[in-house]
MARFIGU-319942 format. One line per field, with one value per residue (C-alpha): residue in one letter; x, y, z. Coordinates in Angstrom, 1 decimal. Last residue first. Layout:
BEGIN
residuo <- c(A|...)
X <- c(X|...)
Y <- c(Y|...)
Z <- c(Z|...)
***
This chain:
BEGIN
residuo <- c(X|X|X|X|X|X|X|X|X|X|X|X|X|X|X|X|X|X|X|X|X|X|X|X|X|X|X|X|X|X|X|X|X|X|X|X|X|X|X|X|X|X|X|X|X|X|X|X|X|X|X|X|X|X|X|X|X|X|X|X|X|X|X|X|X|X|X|X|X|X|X|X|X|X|X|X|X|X|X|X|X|X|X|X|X|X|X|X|X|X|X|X|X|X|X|X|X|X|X|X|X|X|X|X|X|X|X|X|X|X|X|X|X|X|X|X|X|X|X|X|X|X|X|X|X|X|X|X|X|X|X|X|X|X|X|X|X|X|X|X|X|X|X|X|X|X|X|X|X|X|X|X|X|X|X|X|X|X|X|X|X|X|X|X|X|X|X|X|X|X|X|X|X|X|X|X|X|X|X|X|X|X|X|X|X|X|X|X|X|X|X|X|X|X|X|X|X|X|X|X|X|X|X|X|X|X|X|X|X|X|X|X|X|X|X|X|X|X|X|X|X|X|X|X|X|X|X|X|X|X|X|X|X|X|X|X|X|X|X|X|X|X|X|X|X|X|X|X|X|X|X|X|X|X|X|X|X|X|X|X|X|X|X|X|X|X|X|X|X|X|X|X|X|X|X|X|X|X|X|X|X|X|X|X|X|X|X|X|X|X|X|X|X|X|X|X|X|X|X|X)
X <- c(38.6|38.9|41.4|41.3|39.3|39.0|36.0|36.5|35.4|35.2|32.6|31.4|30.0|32.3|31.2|31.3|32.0|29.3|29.2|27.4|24.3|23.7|25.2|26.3|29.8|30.9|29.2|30.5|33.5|32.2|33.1|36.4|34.1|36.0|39.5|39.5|39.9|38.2|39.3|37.1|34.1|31.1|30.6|28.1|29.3|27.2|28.0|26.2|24.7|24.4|21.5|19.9|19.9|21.0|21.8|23.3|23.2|25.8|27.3|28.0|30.5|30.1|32.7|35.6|36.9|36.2|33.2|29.7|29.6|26.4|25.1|23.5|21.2|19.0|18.2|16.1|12.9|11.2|12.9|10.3|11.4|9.8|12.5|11.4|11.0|14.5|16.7|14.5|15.3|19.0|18.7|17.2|19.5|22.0|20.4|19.7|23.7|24.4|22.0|23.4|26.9|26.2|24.5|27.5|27.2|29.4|27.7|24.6|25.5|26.7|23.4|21.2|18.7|19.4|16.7|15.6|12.2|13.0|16.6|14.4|11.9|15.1|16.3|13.2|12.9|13.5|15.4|14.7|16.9|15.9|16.3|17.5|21.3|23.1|25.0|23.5|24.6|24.8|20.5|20.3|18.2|19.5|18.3|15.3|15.2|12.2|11.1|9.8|7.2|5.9|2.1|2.7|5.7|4.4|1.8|3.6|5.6|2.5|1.3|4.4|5.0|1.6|2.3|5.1|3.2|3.5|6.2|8.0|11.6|10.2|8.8|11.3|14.1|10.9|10.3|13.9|14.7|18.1|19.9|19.9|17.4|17.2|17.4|14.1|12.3|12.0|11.3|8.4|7.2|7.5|5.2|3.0|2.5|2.3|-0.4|-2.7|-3.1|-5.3|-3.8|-5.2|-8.1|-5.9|-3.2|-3.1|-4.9|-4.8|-0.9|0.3|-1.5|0.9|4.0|4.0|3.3|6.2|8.1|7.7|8.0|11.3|12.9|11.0|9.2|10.1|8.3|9.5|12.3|10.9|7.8|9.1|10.1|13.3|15.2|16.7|19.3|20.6|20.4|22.3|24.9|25.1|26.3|29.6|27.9|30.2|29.5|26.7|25.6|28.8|29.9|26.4|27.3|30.7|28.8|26.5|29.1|31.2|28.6|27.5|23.2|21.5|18.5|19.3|17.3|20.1|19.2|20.8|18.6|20.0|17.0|16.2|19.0|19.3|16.0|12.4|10.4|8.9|6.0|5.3|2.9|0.1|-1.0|-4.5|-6.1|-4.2|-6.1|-8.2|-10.5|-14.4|-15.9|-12.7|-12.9|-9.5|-7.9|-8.2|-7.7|-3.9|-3.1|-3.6|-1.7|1.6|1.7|0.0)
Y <- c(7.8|4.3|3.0|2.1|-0.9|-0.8|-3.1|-3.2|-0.8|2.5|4.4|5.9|4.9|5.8|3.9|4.4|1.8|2.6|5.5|4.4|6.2|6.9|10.3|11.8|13.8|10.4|11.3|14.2|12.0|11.6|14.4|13.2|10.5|12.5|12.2|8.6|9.2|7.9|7.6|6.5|9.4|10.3|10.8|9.6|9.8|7.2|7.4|4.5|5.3|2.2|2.5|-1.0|0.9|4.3|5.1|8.3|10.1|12.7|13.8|17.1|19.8|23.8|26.2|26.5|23.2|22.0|19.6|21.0|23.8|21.8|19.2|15.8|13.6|11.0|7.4|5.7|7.4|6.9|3.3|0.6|-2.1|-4.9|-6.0|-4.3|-1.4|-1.5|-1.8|0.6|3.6|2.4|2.5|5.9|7.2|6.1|7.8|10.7|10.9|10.2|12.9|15.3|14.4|14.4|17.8|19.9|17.6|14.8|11.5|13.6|14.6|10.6|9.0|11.5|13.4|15.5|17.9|19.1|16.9|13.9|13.5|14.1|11.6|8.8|9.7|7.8|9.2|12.8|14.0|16.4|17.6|18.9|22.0|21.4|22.4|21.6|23.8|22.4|18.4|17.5|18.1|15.1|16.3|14.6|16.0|14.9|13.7|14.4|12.1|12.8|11.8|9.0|10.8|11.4|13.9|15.3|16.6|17.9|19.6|21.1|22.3|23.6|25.6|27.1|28.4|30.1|32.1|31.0|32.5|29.5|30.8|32.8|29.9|27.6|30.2|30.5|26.9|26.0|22.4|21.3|19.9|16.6|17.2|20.8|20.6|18.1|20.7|23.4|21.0|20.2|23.7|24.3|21.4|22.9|26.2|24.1|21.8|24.6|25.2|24.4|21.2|17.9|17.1|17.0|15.1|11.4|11.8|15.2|15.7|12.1|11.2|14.1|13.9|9.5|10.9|12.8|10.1|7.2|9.1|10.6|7.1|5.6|2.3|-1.2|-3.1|-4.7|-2.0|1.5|0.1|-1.4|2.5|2.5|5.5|5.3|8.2|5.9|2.9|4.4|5.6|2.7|0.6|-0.5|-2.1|-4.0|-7.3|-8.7|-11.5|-12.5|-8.8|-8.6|-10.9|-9.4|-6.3|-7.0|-9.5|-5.9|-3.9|-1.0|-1.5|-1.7|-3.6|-7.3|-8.7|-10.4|-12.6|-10.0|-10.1|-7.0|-4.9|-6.4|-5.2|-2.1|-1.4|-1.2|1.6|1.7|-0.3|0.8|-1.1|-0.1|-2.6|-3.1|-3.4|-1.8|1.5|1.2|4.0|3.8|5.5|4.4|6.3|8.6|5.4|3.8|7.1|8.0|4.5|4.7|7.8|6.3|3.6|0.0)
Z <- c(16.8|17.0|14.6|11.0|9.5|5.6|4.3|0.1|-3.2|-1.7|-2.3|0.7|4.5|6.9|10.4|14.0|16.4|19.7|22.0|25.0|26.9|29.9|30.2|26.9|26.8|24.7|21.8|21.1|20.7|16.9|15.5|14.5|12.4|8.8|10.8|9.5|5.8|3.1|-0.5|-2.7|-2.3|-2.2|2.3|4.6|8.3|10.5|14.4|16.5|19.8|22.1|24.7|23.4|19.9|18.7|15.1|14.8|10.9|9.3|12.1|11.8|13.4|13.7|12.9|15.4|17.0|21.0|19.6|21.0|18.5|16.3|13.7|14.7|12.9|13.8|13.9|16.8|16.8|13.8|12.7|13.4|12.5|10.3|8.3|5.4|7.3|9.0|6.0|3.9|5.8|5.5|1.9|2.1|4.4|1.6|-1.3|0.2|1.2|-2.7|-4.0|-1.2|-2.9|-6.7|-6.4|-7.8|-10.6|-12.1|-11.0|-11.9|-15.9|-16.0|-14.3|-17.4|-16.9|-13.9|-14.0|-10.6|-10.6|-12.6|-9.6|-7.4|-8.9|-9.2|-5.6|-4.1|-0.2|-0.8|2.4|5.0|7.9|11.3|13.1|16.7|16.3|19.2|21.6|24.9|23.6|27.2|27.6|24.7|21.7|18.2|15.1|13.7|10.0|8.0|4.8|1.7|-0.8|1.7|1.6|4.7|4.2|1.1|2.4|5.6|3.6|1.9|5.7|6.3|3.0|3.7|7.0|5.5|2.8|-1.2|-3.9|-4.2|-3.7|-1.1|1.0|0.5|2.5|5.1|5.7|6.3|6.8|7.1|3.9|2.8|0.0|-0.7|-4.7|-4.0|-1.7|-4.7|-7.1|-4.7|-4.4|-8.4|-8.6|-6.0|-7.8|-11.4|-10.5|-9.0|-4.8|-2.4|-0.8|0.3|-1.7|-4.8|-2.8|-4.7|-8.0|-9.9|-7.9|-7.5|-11.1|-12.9|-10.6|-11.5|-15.7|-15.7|-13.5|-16.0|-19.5|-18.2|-17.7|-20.5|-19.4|-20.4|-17.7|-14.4|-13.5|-13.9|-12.5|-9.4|-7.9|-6.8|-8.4|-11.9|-11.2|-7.9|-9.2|-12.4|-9.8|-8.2|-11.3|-9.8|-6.8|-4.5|-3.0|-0.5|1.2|2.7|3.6|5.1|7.7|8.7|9.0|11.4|13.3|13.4|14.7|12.4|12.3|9.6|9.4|8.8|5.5|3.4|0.3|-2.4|-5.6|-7.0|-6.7|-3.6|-2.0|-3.7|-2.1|-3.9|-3.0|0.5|2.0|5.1|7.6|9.9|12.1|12.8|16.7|18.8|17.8|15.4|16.3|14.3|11.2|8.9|5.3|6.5|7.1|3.6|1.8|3.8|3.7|0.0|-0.2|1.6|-1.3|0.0)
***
C-alpha cells in the first residue's frame, strides 16, 4: 500500500483502530532487492553485522544508475521511459493522490516540490522555500507535511540530549526515491549527476534511504532511533556534523556519509561528542562511501 492509499483507507474508517490493525510501510524497492541479495538485517555497524552482510553482499559499480533510476518497481518490471515514467507519476500524485489535500494549482505545488528536491539533505527551512515558491510560510508547512505522509519525503530529527547544549534542533529532510528528485531538478542522465554539484546530497539521500529501507522491510520501526547531529559541542571553530546516529539498546552509532574512494578517518572526528552523553554508549562508527572493500582504522 503507497503512503496515499493508507492516507484514503484510514480517512474512510468511522471507528479507532487502535491496537487493533497494524500499519505497515511499503517503501520503494531497495538495492538489496533490486540485486537479488538474500540479506534482510536492518543496519546497524557492529562488526558480526557487517561481517554478515559482507557475505551477502559485494560491490555495486552501477550505483549511480540505481541511484538516477530511483526505486520505484515500474521503472524496473516493464520497459518504461525514464522521463515518460516520473512525468506521468507527478501528474497522477498531484490530480490523483493530494488534490483534496492542498489548495493550490499543478504548477505552484510542482514548483514547491522541485524546490524541496534541490534541498534534499539539507536542514529544513520553511521560510528560504517559502520565497523561492512564492507562497506564505504556514503554507509551505502544511505542503511539507503533504508530502511527508504521503511518503514523498522524509524528515530527520536532530538529536536532543541536555549534554549536547549547543546543538542544532532543526531537522533535515530527504526525498525518499532519488530517481523523482533527480526527474524533478533535472538531472537526466546517471553521467551529468555523478558529475554535478549535487552528486553528494544525491548520494547521502540515497543512503538514508537505503538504510530507511533496511528497517522497514525488516519490520522495524525506525522513527525514533536514527537521527542527525550538527552543532559547537566539539572544541573546533565552525560547527561539526554527524551525518546520521543510530542508537539501539542505549548504544549510539555514528554514521558519516561521504562520495568518495578515499576515506579518511579524521571524517568521524566528531564523533567524541558522543561520549559527553550520560547513559548512553558511543558505539563503532562507520564511513559509508565508495570504496570498493571493508578498511578498518582506529577508534577515533
Amino acid at each position: 500500500m503507497s503512503g496515499s492509499g493508507k492516507l484514503e483507507f484510514m480517512k474512510g474508517m468511522s471507528e479507532s483502530l487502535a491496537g487493533r490493525v497494524s500499519v505497515m510501510e511499503l517503501a520503494g524497492l531497495s538495492m538489496r532487492e533490486i540485486k537479488g541479495v538474500n540479506f534482510n538485517r536492518h543496519f546497524i555497524p557492529t562488526e558480526n553485522y557487517l561481517e554478515e552482510r559482507e557475505k551477502c553482499i559485494k560491490s555495486y559499480f552501477d550505483i549511480w544508475n540505481i541511484i538516477h533510476k530511483g526505486s520505484y518497481p515500474e521503472v524496473y518490471d516493464v520497459e518504461r521511459e525514464w522521463q515518460d515514467f516520473y512525468s506521468s507519476y507527478v501528474a497522477t500524485y498531484l490530480e490523483r493522490d493530494i488534490n483534496e489535500l492542498i489548495a493550490a494549482d499543478s504548477l505552484t505545488f510542482t514548483k514547491f516540490m522541485t524546490s524541496v528536491a534541490a534541498r534534499s539533505g539539507e536542514m529544513l527551512n520553511y521560510a528560504s522555500m517559502a520565497g523561492e515558491v512564492g507562497v506564505s510560510e504556514p503554507t509551505i508547512k502544511n505542503w511539507i507535511s503533504v508530502l511527508e505522509r504521503t511518503g514523498i519525503i522524509y524528515i530527520l530529527q536532530a538529536y536532543s540530549a541536555s549534554a549536547l547544549n549547543r546543538a542544532i534542533r532543526a531537522p533535515k529532510i530527504y526525498f525518499r526515491d532519488t530517481g523523482l528528485a533527480c526527474y524533478l531538478t533535472r538531472w537526466l542522465t546517471p553521467e551529468a549527476l555523478k558529475n554535478s554539484a549535487v552528486a553528494g546530497s544525491m548520494f547521502e539521500t540515497f543512503v538514508v534511504s537505503e538504510i530507511l529501507k533496511t528497517y522497514s522491510n525488516e519490520g522495524k520501526d525506525y522513527k525514533f532511533c536514527i537521527f542527525y547531529y550538527r552543532g559547537k559541542d566539539k572544541r573546533a571553530s565552525g560547527e561539526n556534523e554527524i551525518d546520521l546516529i543510530i542508537e539501539e539498546n542505549g548504544i549510539l552509532y555514528p554514521v558519516e556519509i561521504k562520495m568518495t574512494g578515499n576515506p579518511k578517518a579524521a571524517m568521524g572526528g566528531t564523533n567524541q561528542v558522543l561520549d559527553k552523553i550520560p547513559d548512553k554508549k558511543r558505539g563503532m562508527g562507520v564511513i559509508l562511501c565508495l570504496i570498493e572493500k571493508k578498511y578498518i582504522s582506529a577508534r577515533i
